[in-house]
C-alpha positions in Angstrom: 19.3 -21.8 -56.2 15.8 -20.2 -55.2 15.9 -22.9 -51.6 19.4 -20.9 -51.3 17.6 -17.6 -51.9 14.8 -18.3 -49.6 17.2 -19.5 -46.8 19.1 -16.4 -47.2 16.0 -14.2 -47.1 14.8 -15.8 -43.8 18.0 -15.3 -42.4 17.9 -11.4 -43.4 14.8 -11.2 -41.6 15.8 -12.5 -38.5 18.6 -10.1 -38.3 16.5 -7.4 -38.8 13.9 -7.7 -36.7 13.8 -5.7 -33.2 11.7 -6.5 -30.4 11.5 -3.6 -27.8 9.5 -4.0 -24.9 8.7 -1.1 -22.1 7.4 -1.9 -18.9 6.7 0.8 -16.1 5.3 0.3 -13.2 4.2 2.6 -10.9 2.9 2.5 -7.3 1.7 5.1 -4.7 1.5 4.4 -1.1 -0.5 6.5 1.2 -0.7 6.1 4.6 -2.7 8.5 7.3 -2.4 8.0 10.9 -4.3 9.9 13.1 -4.6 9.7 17.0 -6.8 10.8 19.4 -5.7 11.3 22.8 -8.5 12.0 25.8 -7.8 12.2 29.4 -10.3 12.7 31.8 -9.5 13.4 35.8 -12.2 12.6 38.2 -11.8 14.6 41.6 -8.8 12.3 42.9 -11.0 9.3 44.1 -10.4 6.2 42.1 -13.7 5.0 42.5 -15.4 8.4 42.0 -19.5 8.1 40.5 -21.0 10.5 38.3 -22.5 11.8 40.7 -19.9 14.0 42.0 -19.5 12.9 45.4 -16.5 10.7 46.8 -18.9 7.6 47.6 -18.4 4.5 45.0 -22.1 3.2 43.4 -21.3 -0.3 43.2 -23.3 -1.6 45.5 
């Protein structure tokens, strides 16, 4: 009958259909370190000034 024929025909259709789906994902990940290092050496007094002499200024 033509309900027979359209079941069949909806039925061919689903077999026959193909889904493909693609995904890529791509990630990139920089990472920059840089370090500084500065050492400074008075004249071997702890509480050295700017001044250059051995006498602390913090009075």
């Amino acid at each position: 009958t033509n309900n027979d024929d359209n079941i069949y025909d909806n039925y061919k259709m689903q077999m026959t259909t193909t889904t493909t789906t693609t995904m890529t994902t791509t990630t990139t990940t920089t990472m920059t370190t840089t370090t500084t290092t500065t050492t400074m050496t008075n004249n071997g007094n702890d509480n050295d000034d700017d001044d250059g002499d051995d006498a602390d200024d913090d009075e």
